[in-house]
C-alpha positions in Angstrom: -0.4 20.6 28.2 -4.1 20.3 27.6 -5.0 18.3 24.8 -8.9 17.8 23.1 -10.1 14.9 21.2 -11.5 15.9 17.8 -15.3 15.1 17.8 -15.2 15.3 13.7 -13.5 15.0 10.9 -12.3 18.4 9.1 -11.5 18.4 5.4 -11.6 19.7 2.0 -12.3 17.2 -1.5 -8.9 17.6 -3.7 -8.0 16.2 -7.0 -5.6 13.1 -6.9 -4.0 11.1 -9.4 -6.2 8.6 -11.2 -6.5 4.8 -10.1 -8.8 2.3 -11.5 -8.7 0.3 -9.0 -9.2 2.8 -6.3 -11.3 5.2 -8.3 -15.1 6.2 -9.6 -14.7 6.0 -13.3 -17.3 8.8 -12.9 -15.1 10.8 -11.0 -12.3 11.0 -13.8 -11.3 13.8 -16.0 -8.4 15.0 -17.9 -6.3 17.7 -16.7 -5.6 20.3 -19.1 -2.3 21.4 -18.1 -0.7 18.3 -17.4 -2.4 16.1 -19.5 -3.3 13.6 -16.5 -5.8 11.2 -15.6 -6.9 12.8 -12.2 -10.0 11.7 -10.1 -11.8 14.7 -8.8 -13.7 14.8 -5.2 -11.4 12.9 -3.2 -11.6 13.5 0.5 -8.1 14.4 2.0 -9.1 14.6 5.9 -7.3 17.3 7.5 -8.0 16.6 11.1 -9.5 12.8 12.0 -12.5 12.0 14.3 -10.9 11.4 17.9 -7.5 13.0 17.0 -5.4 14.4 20.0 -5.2 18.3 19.8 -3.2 20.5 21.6 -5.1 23.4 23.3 -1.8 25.5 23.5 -0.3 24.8 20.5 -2.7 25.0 17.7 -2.6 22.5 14.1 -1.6 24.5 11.2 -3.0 23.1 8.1 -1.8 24.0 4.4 -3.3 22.5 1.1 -2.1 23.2 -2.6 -4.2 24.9 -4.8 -3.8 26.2 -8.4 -5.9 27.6 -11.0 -6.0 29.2 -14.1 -6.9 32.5 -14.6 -7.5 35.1 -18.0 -5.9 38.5 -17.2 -9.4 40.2 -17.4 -10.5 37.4 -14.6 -11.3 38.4 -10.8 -8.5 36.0 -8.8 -10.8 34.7 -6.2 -10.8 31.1 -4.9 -12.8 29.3 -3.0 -13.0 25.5 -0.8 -14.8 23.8 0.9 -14.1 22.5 4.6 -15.8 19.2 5.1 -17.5 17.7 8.2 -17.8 14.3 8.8 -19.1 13.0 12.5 -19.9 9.3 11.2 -17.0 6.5 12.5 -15.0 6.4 9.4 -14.8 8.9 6.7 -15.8 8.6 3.1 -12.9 8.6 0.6 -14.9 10.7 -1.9 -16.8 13.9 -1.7 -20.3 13.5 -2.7 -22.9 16.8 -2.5 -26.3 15.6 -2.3 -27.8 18.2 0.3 -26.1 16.5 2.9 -23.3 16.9 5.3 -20.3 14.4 4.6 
């Protein structure tokens, strides 16, 4: 089986749970459906830098979404799909005109 190394990391910044001690106190806001403390633009790295992929049997990847729409709203989503190439990947999703 021929198997690639991943020259990148590949992912998408999610919403997690709130921590104070692992979280931006910038990055917190209140959900309004559950009422939660969530931190928003946390990296959740779908494929790591150097990881072993198969060439015949290809990764399938899945992330949760959901979002609120009116009944008069278009249902469109969209994400983003991070790259990262340093050695080790930043927790948090930070857009300023770079690439993570």
């Amino acid at each position: 089986m021929a198997v690639r190394l991943s020259r990148k990391f590949y992912g998408t910044p999610v919403s997690r749970l709130f921590n104070p001690s692992i979280h931006s106190e910038a990055d917190m806001y209140i959900n309004e459906n559950t009422g939660r403390r969530m931190a928003k633009g946390q990296m959740a790295w779908l494929v790591e830098k150097k990881e072993r992929l198969s060439e015949d049997q290809p990764k399938v990847l899945t992330i949760d979404v959901s979002a609120n729409f009116t009944p008069d709203e278009d249902r469109e989503l969209g994400a983003i799909l991070a790259v990262c190439s340093e050695d080790v990947a930043p927790a948090r999703f930070a857009h300023d005109g770079k690439h993570v």
